[in-house]
ModelCIF file with pLDDT and N, C-alpha, C, O atoms, coordinates in Angstrom:
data_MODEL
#
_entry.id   MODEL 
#
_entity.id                         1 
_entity.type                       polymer 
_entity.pdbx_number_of_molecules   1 
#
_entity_poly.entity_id                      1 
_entity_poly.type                           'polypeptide(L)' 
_entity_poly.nstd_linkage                   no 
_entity_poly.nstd_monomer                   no 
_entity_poly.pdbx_seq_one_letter_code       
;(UNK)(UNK)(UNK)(UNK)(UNK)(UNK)(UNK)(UNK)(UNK)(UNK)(UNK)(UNK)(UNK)(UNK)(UNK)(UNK)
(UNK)(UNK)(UNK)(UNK)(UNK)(UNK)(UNK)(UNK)(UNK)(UNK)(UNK)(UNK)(UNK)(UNK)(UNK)(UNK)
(UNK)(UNK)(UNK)(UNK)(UNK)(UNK)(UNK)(UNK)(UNK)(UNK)(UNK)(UNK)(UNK)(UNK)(UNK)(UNK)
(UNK)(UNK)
;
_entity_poly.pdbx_seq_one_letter_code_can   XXXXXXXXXXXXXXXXXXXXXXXXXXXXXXXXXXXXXXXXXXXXXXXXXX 
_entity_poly.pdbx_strand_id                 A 
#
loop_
_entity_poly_seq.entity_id 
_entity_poly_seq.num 
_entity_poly_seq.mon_id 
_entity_poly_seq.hetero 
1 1  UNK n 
1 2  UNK n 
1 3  UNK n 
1 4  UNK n 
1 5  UNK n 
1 6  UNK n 
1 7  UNK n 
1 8  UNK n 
1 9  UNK n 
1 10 UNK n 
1 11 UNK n 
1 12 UNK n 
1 13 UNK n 
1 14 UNK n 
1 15 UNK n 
1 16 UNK n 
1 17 UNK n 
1 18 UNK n 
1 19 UNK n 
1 20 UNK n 
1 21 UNK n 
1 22 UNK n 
1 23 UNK n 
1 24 UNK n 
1 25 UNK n 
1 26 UNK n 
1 27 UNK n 
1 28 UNK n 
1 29 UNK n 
1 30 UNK n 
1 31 UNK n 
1 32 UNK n 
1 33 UNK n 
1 34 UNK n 
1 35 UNK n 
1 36 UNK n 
1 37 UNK n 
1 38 UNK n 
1 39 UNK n 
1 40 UNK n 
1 41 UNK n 
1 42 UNK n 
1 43 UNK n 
1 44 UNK n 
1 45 UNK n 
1 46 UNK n 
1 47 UNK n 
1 48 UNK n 
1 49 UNK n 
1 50 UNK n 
#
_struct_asym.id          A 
_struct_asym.entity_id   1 
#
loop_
_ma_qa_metric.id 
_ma_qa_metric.mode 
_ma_qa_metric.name 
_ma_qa_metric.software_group_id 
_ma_qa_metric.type 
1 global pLDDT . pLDDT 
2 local  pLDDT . pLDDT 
#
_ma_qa_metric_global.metric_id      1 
_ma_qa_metric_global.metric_value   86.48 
_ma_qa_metric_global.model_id       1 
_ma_qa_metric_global.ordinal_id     1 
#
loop_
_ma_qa_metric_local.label_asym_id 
_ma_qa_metric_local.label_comp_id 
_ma_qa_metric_local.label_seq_id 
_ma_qa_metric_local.metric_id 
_ma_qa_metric_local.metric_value 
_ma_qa_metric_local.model_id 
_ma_qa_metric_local.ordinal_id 
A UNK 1  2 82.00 1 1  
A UNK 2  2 90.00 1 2  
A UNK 3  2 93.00 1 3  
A UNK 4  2 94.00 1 4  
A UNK 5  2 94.00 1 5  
A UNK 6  2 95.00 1 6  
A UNK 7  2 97.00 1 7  
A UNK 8  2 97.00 1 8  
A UNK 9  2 97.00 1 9  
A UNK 10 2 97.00 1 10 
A UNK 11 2 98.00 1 11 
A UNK 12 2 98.00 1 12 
A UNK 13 2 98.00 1 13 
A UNK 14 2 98.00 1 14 
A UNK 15 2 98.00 1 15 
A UNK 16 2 98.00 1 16 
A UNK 17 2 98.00 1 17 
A UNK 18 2 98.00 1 18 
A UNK 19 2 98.00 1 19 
A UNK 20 2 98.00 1 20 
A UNK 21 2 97.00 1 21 
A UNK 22 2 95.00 1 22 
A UNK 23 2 96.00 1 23 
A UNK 24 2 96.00 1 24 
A UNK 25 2 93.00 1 25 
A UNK 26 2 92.00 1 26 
A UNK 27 2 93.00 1 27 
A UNK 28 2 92.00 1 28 
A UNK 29 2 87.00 1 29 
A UNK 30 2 85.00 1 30 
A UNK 31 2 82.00 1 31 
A UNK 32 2 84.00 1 32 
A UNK 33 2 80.00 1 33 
A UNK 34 2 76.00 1 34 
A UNK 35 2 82.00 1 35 
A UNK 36 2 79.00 1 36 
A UNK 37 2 73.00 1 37 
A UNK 38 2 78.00 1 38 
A UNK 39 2 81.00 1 39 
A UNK 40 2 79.00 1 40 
A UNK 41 2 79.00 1 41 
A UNK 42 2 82.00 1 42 
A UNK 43 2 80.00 1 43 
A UNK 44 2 76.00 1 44 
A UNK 45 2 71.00 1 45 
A UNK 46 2 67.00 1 46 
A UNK 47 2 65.00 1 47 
A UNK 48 2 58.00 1 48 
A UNK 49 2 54.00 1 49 
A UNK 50 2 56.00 1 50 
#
loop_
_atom_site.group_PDB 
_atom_site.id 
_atom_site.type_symbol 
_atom_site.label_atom_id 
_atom_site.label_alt_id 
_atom_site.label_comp_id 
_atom_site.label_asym_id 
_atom_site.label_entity_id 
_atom_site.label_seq_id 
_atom_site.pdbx_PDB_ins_code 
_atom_site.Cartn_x 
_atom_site.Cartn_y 
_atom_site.Cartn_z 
_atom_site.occupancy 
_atom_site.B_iso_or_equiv 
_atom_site.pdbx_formal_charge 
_atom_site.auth_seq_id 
_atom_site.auth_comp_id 
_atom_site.auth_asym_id 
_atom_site.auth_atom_id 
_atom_site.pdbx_PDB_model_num 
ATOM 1   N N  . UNK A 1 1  ? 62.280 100.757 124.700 1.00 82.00 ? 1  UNK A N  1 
ATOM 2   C CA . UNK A 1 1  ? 61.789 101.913 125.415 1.00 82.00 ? 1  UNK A CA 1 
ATOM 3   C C  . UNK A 1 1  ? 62.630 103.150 125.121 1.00 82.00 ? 1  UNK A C  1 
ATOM 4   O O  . UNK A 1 1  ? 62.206 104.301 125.232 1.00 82.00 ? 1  UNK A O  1 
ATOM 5   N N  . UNK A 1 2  ? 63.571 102.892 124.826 1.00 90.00 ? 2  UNK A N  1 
ATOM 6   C CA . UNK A 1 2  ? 64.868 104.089 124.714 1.00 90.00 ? 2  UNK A CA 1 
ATOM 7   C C  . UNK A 1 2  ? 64.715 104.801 123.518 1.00 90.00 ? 2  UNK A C  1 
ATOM 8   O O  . UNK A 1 2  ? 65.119 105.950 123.341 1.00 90.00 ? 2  UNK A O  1 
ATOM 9   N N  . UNK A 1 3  ? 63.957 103.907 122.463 1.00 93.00 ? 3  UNK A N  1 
ATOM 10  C CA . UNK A 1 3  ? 63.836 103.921 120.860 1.00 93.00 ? 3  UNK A CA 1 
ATOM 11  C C  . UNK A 1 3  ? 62.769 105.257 121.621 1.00 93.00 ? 3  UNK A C  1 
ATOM 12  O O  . UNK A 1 3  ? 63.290 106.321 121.956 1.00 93.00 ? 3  UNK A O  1 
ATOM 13  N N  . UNK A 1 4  ? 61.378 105.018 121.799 1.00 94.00 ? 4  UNK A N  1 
ATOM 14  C CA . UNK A 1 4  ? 60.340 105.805 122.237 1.00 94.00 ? 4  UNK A CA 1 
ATOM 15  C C  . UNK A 1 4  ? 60.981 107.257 122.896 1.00 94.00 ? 4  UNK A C  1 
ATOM 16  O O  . UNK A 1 4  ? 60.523 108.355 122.579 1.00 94.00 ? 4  UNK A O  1 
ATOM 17  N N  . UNK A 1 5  ? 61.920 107.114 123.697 1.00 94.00 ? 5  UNK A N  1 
ATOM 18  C CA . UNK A 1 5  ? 62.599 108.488 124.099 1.00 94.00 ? 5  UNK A CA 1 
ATOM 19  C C  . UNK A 1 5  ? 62.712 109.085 123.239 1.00 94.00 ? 5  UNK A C  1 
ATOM 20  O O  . UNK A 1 5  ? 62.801 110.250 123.626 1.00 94.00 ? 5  UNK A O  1 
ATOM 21  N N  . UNK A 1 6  ? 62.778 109.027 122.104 1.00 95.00 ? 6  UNK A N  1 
ATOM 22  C CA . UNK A 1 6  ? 63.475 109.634 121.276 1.00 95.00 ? 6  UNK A CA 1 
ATOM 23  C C  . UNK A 1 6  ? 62.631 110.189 120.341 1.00 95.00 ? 6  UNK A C  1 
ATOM 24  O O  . UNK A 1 6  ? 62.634 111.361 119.966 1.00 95.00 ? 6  UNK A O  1 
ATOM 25  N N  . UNK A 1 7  ? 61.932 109.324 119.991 1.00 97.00 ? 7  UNK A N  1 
ATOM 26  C CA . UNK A 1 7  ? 61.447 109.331 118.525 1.00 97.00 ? 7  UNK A CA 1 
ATOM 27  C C  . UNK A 1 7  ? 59.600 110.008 119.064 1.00 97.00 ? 7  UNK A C  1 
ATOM 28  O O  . UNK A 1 7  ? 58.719 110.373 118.285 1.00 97.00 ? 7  UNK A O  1 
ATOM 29  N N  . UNK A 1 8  ? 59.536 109.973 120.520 1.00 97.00 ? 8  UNK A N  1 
ATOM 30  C CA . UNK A 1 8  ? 58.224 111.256 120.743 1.00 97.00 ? 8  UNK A CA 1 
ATOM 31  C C  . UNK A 1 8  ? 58.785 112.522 120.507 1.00 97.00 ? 8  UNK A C  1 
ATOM 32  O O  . UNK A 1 8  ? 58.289 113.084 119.531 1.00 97.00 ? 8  UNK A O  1 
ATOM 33  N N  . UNK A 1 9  ? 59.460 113.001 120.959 1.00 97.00 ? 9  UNK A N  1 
ATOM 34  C CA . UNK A 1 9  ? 60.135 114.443 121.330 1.00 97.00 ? 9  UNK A CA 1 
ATOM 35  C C  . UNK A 1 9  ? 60.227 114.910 119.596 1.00 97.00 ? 9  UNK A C  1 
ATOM 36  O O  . UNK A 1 9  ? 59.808 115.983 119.162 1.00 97.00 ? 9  UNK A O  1 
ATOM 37  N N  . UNK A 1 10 ? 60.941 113.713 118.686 1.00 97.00 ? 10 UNK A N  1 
ATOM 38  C CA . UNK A 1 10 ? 61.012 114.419 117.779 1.00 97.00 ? 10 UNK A CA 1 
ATOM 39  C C  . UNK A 1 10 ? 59.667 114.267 116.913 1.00 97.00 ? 10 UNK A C  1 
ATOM 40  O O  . UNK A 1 10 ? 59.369 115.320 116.350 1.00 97.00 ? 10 UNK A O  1 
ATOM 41  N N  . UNK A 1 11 ? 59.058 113.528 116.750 1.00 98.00 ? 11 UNK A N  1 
ATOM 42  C CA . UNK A 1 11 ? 57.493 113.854 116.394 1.00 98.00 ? 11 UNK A CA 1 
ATOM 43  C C  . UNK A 1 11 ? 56.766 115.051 116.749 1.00 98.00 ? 11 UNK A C  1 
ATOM 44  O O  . UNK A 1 11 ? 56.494 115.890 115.890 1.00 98.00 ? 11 UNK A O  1 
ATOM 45  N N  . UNK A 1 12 ? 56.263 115.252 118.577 1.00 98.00 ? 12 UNK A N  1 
ATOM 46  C CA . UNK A 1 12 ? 56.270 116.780 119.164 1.00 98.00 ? 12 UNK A CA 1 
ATOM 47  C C  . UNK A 1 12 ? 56.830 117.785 118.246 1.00 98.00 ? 12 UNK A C  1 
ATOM 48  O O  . UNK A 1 12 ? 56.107 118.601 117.674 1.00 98.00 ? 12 UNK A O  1 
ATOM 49  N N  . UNK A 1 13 ? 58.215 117.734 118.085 1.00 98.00 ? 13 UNK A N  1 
ATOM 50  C CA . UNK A 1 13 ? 58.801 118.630 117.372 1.00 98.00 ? 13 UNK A CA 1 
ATOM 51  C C  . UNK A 1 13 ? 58.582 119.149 116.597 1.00 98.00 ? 13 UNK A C  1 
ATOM 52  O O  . UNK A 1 13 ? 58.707 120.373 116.615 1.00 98.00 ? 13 UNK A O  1 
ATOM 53  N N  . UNK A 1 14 ? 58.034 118.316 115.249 1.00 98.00 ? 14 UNK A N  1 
ATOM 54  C CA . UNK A 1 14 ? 58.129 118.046 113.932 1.00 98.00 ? 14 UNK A CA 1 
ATOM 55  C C  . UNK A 1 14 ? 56.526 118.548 114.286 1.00 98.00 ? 14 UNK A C  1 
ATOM 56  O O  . UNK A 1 14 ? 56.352 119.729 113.984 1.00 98.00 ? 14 UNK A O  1 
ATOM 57  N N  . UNK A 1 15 ? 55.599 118.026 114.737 1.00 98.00 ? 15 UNK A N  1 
ATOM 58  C CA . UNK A 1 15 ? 54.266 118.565 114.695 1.00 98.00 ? 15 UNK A CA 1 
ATOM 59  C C  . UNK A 1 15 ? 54.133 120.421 115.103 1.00 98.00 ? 15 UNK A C  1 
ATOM 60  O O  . UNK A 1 15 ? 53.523 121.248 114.425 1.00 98.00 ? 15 UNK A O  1 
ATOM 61  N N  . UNK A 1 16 ? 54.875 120.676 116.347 1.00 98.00 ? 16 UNK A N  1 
ATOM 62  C CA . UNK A 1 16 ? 55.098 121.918 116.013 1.00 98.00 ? 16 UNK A CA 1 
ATOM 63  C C  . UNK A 1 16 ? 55.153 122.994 115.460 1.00 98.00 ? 16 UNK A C  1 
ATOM 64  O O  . UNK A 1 16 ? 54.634 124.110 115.502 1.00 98.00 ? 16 UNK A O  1 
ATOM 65  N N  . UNK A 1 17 ? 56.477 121.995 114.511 1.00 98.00 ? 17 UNK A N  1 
ATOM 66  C CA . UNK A 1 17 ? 57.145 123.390 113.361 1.00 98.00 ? 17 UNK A CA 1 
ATOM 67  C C  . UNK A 1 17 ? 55.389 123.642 112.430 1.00 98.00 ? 17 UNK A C  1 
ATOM 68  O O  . UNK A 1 17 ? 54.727 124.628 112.108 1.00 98.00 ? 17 UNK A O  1 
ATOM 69  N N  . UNK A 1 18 ? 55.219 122.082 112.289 1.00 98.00 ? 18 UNK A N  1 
ATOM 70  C CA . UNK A 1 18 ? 54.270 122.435 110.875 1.00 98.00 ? 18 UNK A CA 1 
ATOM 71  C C  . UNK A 1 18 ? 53.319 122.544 111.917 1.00 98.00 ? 18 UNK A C  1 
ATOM 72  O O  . UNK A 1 18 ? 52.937 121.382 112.049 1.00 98.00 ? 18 UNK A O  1 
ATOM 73  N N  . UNK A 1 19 ? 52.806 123.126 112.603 1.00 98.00 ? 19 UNK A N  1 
ATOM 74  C CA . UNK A 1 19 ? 51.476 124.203 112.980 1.00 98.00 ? 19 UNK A CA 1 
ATOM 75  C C  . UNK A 1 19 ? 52.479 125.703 113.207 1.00 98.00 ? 19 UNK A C  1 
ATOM 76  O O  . UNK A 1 19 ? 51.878 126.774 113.284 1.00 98.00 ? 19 UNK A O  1 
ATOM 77  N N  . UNK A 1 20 ? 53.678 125.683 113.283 1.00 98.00 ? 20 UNK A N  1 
ATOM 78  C CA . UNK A 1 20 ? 54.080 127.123 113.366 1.00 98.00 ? 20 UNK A CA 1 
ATOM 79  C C  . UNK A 1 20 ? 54.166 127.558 111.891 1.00 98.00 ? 20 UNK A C  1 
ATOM 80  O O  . UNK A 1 20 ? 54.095 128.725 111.506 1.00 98.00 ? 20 UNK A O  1 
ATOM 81  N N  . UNK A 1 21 ? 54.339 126.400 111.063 1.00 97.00 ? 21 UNK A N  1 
ATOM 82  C CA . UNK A 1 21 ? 54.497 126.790 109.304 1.00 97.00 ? 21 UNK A CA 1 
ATOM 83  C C  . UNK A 1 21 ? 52.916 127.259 109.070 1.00 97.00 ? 21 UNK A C  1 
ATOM 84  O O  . UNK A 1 21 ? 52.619 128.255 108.411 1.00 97.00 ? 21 UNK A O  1 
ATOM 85  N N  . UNK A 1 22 ? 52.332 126.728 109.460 1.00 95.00 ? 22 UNK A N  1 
ATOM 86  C CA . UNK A 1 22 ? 50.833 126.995 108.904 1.00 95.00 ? 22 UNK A CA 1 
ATOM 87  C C  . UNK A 1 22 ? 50.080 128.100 109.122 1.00 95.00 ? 22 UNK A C  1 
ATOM 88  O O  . UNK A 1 22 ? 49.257 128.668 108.404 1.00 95.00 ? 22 UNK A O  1 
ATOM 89  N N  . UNK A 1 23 ? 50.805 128.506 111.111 1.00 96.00 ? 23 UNK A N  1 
ATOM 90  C CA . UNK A 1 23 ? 50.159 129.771 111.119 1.00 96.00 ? 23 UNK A CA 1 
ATOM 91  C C  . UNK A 1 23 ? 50.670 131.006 110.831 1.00 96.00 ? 23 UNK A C  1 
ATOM 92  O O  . UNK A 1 23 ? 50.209 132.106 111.134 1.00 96.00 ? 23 UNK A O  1 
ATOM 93  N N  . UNK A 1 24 ? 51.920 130.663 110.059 1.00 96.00 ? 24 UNK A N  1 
ATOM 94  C CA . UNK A 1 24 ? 53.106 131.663 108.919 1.00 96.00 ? 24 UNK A CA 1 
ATOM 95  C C  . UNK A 1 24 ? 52.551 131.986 108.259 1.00 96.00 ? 24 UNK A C  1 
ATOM 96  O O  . UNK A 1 24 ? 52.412 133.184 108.012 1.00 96.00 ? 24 UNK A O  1 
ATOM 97  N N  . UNK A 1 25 ? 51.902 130.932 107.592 1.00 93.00 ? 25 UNK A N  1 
ATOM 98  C CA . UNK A 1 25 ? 50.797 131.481 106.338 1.00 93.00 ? 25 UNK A CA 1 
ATOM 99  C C  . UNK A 1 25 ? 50.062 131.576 106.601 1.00 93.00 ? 25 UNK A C  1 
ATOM 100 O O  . UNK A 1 25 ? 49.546 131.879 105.525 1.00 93.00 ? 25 UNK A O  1 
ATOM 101 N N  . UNK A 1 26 ? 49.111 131.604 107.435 1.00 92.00 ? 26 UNK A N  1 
ATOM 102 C CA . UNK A 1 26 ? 48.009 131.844 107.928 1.00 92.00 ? 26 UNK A CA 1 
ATOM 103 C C  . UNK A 1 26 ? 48.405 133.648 107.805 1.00 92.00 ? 26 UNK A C  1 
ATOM 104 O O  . UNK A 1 26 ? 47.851 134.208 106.859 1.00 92.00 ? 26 UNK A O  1 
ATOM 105 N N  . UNK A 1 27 ? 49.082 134.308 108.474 1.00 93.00 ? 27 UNK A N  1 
ATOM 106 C CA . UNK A 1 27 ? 49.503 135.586 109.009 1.00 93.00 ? 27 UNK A CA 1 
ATOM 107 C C  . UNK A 1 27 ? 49.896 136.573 107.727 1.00 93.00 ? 27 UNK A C  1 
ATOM 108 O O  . UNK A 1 27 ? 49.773 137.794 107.627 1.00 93.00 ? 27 UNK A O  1 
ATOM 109 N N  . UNK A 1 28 ? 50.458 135.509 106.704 1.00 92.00 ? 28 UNK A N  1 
ATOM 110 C CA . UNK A 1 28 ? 50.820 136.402 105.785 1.00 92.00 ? 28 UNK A CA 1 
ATOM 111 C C  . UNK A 1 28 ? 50.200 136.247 104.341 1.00 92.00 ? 28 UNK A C  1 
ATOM 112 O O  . UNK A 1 28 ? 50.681 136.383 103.217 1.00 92.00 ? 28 UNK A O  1 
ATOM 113 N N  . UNK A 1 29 ? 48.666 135.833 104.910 1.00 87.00 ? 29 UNK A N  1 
ATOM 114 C CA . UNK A 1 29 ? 47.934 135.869 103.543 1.00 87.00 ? 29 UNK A CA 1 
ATOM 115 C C  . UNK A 1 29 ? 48.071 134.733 102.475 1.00 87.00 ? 29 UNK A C  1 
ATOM 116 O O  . UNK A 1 29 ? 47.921 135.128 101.319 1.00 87.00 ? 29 UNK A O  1 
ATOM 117 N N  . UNK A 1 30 ? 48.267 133.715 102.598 1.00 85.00 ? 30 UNK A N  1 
ATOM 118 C CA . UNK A 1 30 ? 48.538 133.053 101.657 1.00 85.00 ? 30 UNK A CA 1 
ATOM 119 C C  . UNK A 1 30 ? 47.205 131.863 101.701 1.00 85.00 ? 30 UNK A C  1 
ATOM 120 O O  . UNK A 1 30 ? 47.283 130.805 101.076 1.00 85.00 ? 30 UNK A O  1 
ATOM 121 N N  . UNK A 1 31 ? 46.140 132.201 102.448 1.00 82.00 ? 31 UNK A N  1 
ATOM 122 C CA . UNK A 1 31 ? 44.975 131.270 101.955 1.00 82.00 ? 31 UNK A CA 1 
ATOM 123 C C  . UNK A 1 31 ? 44.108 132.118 101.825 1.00 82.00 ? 31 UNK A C  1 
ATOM 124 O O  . UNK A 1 31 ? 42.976 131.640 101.764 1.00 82.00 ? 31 UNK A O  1 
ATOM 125 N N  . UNK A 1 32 ? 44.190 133.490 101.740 1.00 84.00 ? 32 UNK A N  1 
ATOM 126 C CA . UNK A 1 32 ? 43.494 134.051 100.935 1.00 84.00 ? 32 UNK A CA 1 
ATOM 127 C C  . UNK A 1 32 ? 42.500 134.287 99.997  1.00 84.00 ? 32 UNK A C  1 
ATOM 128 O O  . UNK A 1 32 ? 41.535 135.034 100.161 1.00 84.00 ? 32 UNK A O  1 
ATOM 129 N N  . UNK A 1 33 ? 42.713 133.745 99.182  1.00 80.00 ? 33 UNK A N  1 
ATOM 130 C CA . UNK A 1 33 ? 41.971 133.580 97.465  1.00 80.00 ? 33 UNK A CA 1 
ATOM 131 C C  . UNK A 1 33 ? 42.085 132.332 97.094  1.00 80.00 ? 33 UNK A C  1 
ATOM 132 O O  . UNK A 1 33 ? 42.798 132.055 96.130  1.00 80.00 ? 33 UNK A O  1 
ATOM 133 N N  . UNK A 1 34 ? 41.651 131.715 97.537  1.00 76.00 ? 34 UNK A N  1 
ATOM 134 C CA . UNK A 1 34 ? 41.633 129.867 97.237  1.00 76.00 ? 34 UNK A CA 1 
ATOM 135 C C  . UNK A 1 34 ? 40.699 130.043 96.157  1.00 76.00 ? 34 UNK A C  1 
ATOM 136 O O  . UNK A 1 34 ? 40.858 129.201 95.273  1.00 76.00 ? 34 UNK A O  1 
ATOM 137 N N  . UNK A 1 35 ? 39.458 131.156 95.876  1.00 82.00 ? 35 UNK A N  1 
ATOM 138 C CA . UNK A 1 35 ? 38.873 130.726 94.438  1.00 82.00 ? 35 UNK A CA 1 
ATOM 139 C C  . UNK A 1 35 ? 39.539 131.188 92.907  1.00 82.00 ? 35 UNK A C  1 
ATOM 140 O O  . UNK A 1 35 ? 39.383 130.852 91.733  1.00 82.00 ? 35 UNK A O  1 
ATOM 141 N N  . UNK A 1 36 ? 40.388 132.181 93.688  1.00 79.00 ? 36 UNK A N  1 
ATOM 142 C CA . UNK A 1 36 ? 41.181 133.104 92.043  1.00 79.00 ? 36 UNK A CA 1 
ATOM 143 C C  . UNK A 1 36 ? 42.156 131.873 91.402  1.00 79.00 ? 36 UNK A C  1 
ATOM 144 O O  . UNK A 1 36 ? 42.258 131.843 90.175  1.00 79.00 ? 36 UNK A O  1 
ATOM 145 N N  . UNK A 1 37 ? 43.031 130.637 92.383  1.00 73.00 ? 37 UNK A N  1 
ATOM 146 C CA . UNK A 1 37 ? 43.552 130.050 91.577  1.00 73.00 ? 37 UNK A CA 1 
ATOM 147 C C  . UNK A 1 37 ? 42.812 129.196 90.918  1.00 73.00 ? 37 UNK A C  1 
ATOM 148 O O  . UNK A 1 37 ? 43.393 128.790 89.912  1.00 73.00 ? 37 UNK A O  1 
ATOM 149 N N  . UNK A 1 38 ? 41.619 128.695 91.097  1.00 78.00 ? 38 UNK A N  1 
ATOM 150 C CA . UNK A 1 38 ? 40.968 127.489 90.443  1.00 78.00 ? 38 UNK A CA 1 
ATOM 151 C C  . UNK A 1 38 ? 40.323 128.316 89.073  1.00 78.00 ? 38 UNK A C  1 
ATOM 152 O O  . UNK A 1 38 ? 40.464 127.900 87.923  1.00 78.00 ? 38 UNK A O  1 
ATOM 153 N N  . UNK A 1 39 ? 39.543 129.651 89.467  1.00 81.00 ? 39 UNK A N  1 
ATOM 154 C CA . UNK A 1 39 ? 39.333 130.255 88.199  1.00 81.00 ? 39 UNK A CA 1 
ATOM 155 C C  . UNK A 1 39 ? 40.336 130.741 87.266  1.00 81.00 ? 39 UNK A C  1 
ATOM 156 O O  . UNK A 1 39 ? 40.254 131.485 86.289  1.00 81.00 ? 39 UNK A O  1 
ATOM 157 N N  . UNK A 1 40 ? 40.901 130.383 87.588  1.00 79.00 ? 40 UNK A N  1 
ATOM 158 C CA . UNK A 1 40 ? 42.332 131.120 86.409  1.00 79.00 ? 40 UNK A CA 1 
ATOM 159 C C  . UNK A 1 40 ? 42.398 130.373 85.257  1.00 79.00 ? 40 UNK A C  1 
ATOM 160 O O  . UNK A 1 40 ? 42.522 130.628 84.059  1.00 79.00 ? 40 UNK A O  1 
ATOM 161 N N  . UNK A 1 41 ? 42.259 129.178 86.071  1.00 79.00 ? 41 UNK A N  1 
ATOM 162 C CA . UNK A 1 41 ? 42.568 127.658 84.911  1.00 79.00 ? 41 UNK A CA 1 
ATOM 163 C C  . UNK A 1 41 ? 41.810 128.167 84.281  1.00 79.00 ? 41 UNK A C  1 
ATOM 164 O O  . UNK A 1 41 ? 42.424 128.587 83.300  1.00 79.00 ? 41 UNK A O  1 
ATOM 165 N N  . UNK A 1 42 ? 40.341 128.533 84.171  1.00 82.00 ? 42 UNK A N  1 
ATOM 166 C CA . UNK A 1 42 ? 39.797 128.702 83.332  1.00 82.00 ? 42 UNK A CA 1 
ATOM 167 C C  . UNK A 1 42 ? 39.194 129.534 82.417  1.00 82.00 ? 42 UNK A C  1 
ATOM 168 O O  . UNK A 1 42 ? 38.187 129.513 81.710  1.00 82.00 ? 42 UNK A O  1 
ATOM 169 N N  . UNK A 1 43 ? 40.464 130.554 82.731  1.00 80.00 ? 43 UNK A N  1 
ATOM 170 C CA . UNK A 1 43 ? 40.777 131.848 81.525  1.00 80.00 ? 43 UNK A CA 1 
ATOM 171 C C  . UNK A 1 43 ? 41.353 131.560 80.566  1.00 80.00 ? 43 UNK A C  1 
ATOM 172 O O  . UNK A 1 43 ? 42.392 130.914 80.432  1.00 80.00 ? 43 UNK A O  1 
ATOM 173 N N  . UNK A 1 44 ? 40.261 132.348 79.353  1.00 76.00 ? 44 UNK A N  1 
ATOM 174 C CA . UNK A 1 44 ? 41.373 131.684 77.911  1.00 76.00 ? 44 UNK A CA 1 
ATOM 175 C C  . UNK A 1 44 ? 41.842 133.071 77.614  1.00 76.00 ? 44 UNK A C  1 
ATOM 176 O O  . UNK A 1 44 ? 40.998 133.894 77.258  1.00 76.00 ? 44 UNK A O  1 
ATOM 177 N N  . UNK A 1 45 ? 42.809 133.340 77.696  1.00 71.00 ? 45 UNK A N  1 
ATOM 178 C CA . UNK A 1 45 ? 43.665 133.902 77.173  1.00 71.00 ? 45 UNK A CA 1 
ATOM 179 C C  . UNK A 1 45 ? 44.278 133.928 75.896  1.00 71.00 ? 45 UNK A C  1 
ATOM 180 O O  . UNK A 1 45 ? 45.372 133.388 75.734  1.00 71.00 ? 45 UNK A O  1 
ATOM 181 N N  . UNK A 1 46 ? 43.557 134.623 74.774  1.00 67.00 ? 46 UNK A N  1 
ATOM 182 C CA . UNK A 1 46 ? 43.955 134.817 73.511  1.00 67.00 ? 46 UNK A CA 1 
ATOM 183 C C  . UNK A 1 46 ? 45.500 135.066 72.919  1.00 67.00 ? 46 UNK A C  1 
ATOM 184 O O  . UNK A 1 46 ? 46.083 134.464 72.017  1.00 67.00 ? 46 UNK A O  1 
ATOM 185 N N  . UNK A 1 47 ? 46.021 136.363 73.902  1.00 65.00 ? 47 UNK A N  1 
ATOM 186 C CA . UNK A 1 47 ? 47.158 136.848 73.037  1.00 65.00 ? 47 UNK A CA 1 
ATOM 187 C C  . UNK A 1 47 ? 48.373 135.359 74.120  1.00 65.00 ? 47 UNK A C  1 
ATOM 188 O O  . UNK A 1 47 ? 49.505 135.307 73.640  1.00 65.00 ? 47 UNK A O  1 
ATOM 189 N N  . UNK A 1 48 ? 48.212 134.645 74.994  1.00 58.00 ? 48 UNK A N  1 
ATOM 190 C CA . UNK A 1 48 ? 48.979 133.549 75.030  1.00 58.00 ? 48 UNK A CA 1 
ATOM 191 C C  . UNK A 1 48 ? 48.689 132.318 74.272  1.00 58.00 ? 48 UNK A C  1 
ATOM 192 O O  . UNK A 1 48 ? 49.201 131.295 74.727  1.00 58.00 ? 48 UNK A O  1 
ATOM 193 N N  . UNK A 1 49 ? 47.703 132.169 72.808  1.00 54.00 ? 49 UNK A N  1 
ATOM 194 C CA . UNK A 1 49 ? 47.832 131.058 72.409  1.00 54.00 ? 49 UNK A CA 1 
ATOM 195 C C  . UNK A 1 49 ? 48.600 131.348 70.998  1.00 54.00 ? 49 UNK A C  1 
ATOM 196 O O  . UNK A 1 49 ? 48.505 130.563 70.055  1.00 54.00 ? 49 UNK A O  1 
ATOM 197 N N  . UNK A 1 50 ? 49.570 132.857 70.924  1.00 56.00 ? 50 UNK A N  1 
ATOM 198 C CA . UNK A 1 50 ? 49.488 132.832 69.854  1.00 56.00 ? 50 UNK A CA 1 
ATOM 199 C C  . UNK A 1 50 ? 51.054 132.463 69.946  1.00 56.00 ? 50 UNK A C  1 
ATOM 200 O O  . UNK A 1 50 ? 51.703 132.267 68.919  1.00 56.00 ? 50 UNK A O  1 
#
């Protein structure tokens, strides 16, 4: 039972941070353009194959 003291609080915790990480980026733009990175891959770029 003592194990459980412990190891909720820091789960809670840990779930926290990463919804406070997420809505970090959420705030500062970083899901943004989810289609510009997938199209990129598929720019050919001439003067980089040379």
């Amino acid at each position: 039972m003592s194990g459980l003291a412990i190891l909720i609080p820091i789960a809670l915790g840990m779930g926290g941070l990463g919804l406070a990480v997420f809505f970090w980026a959420m705030k500062n733009g970083q899901f943004d353009d989810l289609d510009g990175a997938a199209n990129r891959v598929l720019i050919d770029d001439e003067e980089d194959a040379l």
